[in-house]
N, C-alpha and C positions, 0 to 999 in steps of 0.2 A: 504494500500500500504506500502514499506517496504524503509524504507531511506538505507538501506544496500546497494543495488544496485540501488541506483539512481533516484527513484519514488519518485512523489509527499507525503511529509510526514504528511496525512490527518488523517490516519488511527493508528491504532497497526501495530504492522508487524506480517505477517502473513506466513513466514518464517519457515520452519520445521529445529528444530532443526540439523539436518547434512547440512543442506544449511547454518545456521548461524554459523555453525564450520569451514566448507570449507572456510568461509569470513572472521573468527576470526585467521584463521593457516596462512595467508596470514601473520603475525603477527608472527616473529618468538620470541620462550620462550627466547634465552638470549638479545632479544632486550625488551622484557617487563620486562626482569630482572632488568635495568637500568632505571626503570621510577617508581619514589617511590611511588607515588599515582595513584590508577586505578578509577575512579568511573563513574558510570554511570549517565546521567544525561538525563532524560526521558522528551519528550517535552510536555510543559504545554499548558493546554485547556483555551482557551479565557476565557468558567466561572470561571474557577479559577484566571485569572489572575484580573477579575472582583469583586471580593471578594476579594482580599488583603489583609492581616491583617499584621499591622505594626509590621518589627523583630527587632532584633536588633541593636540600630545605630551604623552606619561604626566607629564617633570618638570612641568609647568605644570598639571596634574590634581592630580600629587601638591602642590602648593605651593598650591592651593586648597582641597586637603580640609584639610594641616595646619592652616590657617588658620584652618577653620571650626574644628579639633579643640581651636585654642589659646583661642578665642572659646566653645567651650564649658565650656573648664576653666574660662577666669573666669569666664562665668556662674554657675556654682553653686561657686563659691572658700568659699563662706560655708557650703556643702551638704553634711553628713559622709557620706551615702550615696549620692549622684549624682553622677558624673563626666562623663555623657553625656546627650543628650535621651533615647534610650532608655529610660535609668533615672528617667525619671520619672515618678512617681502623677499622681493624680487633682488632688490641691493645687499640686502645684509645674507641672502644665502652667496650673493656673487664674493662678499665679503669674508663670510666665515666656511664656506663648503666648497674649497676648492675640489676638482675631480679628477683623477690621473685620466690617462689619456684612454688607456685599455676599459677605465670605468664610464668615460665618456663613449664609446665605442660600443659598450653593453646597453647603455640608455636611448643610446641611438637605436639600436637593435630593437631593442624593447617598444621603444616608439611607433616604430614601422612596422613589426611584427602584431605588437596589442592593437594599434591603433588610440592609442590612447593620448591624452591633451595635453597643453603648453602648462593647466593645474595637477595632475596626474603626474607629469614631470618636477614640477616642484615639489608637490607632495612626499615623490619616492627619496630625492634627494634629502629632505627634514627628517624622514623614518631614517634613511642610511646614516643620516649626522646621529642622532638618537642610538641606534646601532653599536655606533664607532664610541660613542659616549660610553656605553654601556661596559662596551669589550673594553673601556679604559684605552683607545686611543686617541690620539690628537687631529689625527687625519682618517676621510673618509676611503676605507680601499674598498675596491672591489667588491670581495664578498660580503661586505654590508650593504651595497648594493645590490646587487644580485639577491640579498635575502629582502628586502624594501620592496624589490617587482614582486616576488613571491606574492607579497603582504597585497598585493591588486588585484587579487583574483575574480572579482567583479566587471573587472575593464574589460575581461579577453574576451575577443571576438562569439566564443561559443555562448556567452550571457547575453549579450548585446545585438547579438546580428550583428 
């Protein structure tokens, strides 16, 4: 049965692709332009939740995001409107989220390939800074990039037409 429309959600969904478009266009592109993480989260089966295997503890999550969060406040200390990567335009990511070339070359791809916008592209680059914050570096590489497109799973063509 298919949680899209309303059924008990027992099953897979079994949904033909133009039925899950029709349901995803419901969704207009510049209102998923405004939402910087897309991800999908598929529901887990009882065995699995039976099996368990201990992840990572929340204190050491949380002591990695403050971290990033105290690493963003200095960054923009000098910034009377930005407290966060979020908040930032067009100038201050040219400013603060410089992009190697190869990660330039990925967003490029990304672009062309998703089809995705001029906000879509800003967006991924603010998740990628966030990212790099996170992992404790100073610059964005690559695979915080590459995990940022991941986070758009909403833009790719098979949602959208």
């Amino acid at each position: 049965m298919c949680t899209l429309f309303g059924t008990v959600p027992r099953n897979e969904c079994s949904c033909t692709p133009p039925a899950i478009q029709r349901y995803m266009s419901r969704i207009s592109g510049p209102l998923l332009d405004r939402i910087d993480i897309h991800v999908e989260v598929p529901a887990v089966k009882v065995e699995e939740l039976a099996h368990r295997q201990d992840g990572e503890k929340s204190e050491v999550i949380r002591t990695r995001v403050e971290a990033a969060r105290e690493r963003q406040l200095s960054r923009f200390e000098d910034e009377s409107n930005i407290f966060a990567n979020a908040h930032m335009g067009s100038k201050a990511l040219r400013r603060y989220c410089p992009i190697p070339a190869d990660g330039e070359d990925l967003l490029t791809t990304a672009i062309n390939r998703l089809g995705l916008s001029a906000r879509a592209y800003d967006r991924i680059i603010k998740v990628g800074r966030t990212i790099a914050d996170i992992a404790g570096t100073d610059t964005i590489q690559t695979p915080h990039l590459a995990e940022a497109i991941q986070y758009r799973s909403l833009d790719r063509q098979l949602w959208l037409g």
